[in-house]
One Martini backbone bead per residue (centre of mass of N, CA, C, O) as a GRO file, in nm:
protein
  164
    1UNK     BB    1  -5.998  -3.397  -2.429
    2UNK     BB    2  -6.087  -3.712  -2.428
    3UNK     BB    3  -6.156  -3.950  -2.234
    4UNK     BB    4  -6.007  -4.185  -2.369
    5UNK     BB    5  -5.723  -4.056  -2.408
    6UNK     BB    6  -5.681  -3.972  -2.075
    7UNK     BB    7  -5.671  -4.306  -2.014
    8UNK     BB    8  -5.421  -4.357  -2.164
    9UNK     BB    9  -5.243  -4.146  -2.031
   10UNK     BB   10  -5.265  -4.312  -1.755
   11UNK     BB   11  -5.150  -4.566  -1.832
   12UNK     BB   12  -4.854  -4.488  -1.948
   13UNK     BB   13  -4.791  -4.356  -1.676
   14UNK     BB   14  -4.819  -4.605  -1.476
   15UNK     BB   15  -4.629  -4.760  -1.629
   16UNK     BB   16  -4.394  -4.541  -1.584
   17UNK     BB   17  -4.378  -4.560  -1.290
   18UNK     BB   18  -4.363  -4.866  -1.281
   19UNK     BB   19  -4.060  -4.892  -1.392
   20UNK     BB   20  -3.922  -4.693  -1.202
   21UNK     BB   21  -3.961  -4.904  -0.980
   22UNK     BB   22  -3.817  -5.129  -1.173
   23UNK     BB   23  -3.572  -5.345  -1.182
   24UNK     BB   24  -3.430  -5.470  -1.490
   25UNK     BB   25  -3.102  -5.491  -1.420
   26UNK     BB   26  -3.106  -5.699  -1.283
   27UNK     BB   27  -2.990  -6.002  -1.240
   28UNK     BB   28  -2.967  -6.324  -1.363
   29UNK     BB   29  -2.934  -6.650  -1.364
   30UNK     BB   30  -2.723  -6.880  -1.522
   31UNK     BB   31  -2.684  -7.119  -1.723
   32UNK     BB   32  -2.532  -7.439  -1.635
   33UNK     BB   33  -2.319  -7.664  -1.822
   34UNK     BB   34  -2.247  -8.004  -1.776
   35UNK     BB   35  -2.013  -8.276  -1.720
   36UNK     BB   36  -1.909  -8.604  -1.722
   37UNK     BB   37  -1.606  -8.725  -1.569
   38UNK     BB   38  -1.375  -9.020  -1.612
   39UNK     BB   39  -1.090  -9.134  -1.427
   40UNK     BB   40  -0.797  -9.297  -1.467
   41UNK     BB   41  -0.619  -9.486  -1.259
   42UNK     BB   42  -0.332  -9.592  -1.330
   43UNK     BB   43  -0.223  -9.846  -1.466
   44UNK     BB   44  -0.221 -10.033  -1.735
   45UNK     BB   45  -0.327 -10.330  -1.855
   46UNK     BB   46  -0.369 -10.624  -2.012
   47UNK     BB   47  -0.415 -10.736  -2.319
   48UNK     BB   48  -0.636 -10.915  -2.459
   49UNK     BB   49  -0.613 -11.106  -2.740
   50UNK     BB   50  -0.843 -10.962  -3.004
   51UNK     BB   51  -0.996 -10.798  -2.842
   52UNK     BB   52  -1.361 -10.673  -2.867
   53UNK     BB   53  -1.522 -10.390  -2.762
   54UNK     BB   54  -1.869 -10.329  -2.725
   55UNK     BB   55  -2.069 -10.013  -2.696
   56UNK     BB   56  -2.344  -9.955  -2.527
   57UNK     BB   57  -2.618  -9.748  -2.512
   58UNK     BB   58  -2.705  -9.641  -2.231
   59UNK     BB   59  -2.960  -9.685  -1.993
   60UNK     BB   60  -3.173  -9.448  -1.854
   61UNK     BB   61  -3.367  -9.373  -1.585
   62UNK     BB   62  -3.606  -9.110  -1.640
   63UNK     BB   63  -3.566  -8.984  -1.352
   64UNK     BB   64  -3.276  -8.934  -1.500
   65UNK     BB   65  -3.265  -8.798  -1.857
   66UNK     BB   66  -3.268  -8.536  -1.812
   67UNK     BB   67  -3.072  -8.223  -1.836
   68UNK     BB   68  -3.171  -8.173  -1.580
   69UNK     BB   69  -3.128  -8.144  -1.268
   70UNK     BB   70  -3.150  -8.378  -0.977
   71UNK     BB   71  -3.315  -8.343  -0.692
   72UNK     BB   72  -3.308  -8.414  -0.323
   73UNK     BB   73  -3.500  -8.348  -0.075
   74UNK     BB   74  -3.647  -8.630  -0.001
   75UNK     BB   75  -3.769  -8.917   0.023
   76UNK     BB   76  -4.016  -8.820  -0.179
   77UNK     BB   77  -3.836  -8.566  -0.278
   78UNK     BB   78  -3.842  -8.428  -0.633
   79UNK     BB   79  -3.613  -8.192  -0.858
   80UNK     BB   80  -3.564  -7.938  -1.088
   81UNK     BB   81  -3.251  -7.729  -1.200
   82UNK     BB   82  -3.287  -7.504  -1.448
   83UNK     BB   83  -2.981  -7.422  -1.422
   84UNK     BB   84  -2.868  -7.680  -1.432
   85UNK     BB   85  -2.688  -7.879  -1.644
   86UNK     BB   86  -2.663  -8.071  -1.903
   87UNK     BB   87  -2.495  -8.095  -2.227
   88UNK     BB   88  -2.594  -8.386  -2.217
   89UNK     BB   89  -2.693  -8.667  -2.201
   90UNK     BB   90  -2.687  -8.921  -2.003
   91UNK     BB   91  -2.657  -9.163  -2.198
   92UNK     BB   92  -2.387  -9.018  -2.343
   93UNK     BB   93  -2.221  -8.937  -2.111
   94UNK     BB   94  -2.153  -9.260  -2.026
   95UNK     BB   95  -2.081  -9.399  -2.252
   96UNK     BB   96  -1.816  -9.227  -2.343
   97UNK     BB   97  -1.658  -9.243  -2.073
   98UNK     BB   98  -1.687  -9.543  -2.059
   99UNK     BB   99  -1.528  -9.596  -2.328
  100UNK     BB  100  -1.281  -9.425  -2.279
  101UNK     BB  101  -1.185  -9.588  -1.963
  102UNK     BB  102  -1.161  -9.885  -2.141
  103UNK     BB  103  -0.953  -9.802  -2.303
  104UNK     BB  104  -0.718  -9.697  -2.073
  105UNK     BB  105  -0.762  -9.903  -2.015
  106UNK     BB  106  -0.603 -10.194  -2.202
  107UNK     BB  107  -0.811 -10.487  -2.202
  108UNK     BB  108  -0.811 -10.418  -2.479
  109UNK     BB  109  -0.770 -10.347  -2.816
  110UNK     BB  110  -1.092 -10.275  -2.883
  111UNK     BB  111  -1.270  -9.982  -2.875
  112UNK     BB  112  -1.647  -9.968  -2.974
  113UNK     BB  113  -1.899  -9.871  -3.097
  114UNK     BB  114  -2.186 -10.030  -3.198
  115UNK     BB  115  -2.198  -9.882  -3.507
  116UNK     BB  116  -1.974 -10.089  -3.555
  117UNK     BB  117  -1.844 -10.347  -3.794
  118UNK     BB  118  -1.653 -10.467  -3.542
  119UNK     BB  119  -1.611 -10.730  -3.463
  120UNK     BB  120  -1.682 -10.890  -3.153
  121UNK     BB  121  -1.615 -11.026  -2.822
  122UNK     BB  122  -1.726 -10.800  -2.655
  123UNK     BB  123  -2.042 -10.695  -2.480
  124UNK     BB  124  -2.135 -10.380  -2.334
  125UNK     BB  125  -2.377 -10.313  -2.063
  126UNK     BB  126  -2.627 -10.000  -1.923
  127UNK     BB  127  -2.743  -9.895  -1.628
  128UNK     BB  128  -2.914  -9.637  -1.518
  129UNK     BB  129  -3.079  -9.561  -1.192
  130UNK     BB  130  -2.870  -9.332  -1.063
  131UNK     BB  131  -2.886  -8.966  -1.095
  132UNK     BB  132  -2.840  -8.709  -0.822
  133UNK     BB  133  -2.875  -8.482  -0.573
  134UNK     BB  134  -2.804  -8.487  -0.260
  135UNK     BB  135  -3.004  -8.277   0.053
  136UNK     BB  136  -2.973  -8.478   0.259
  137UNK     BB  137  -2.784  -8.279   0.422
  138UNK     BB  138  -2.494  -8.353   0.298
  139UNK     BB  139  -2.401  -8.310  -0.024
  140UNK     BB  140  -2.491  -8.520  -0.317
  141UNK     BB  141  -2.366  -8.751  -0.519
  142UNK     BB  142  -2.548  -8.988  -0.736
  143UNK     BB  143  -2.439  -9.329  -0.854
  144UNK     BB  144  -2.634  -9.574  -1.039
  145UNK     BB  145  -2.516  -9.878  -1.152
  146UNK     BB  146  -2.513 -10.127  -1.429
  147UNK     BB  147  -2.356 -10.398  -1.566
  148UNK     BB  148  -2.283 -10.616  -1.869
  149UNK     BB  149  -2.060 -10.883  -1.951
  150UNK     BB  150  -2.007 -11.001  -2.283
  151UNK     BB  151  -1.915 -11.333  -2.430
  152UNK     BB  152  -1.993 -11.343  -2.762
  153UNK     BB  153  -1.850 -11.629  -2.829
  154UNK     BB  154  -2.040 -11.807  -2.710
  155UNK     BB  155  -2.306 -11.709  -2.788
  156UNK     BB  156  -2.193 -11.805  -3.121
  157UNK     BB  157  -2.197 -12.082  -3.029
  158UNK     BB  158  -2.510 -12.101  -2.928
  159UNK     BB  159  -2.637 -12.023  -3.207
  160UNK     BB  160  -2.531 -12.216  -3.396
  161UNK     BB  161  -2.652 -12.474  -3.270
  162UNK     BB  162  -2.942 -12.415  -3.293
  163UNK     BB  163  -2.902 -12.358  -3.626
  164UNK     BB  164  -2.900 -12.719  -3.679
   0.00000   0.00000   0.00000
């Protein structure tokens, strides 16, 4: 047997010994896909007549807007969840969960997406600052919105003024 050959089978054999030495059968984390859910409680209330609220897909801050999950583990640290993920992105997340509450409040007549072409009288704009799981001491999720509901009626009596 040539020399060379000799030692390819000296390798082949010390990888299957340490194939033989490697548990591969062992069982690894699986992703787990979650979404956020808000349910509303109570009773509905009047919906003001004619009513049309647009709901624009909310801007949520760069530091948690992945959908791997936000741990804070410090002051200043904090890290990513390779295991843990949302099903879909936060900014898509908040805002159809949102679109969704306010239809359930009955306080509108209809509550629709941007992208539709039903005038309205009222648009909710929204940003998330903060949306992370927080384990300084015991274990907490935090979200952090700002709303702001706009009377579109009013914007459009002052646009229509300026542009006499």
């Amino acid at each position: 047997m040539k020399a060379g050959s000799v030692k390819q089978l000296a390798a082949v054999a010390a990888i299957a010994a340490l194939a033989g030495c490697v548990d591969l059968a062992k069982p690894y984390p699986e992703r787990r896909a979650w979404v956020l859910s808000a349910v509303r409680g109570g009773a509905p209330g009047p919906a003001a007549a004619g009513t049309v609220l647009k709901v624009r897909r909310f801007k949520v801050s760069p530091r948690c807007d992945g959908v791997e999950f936000v741990l804070r583990r410090g002051e200043l640290q904090f890290e990513s969840d390779f295991y843990n993920i949302f099903f879909e992105t936060p900014a898509s997340m908040v805002t159809e969960e949102a679109k969704a509450w306010l239809a359930a409040s009955k306080r509108f007549t209809h509550v629709v997406d941007f992208s539709s072409h039903v005038e309205a009288t009222h648009v909710l704009e929204g940003s998330v600052v903060a949306l992370h799981g927080d384990l300084r001491g015991a274990p907490k999720a935090v979200f952090e919105a700002q709303f702001f509901l706009i009377d579109d009626r009013a914007l459009a009596v002052t646009n229509a003024m300026m542009l006499r």
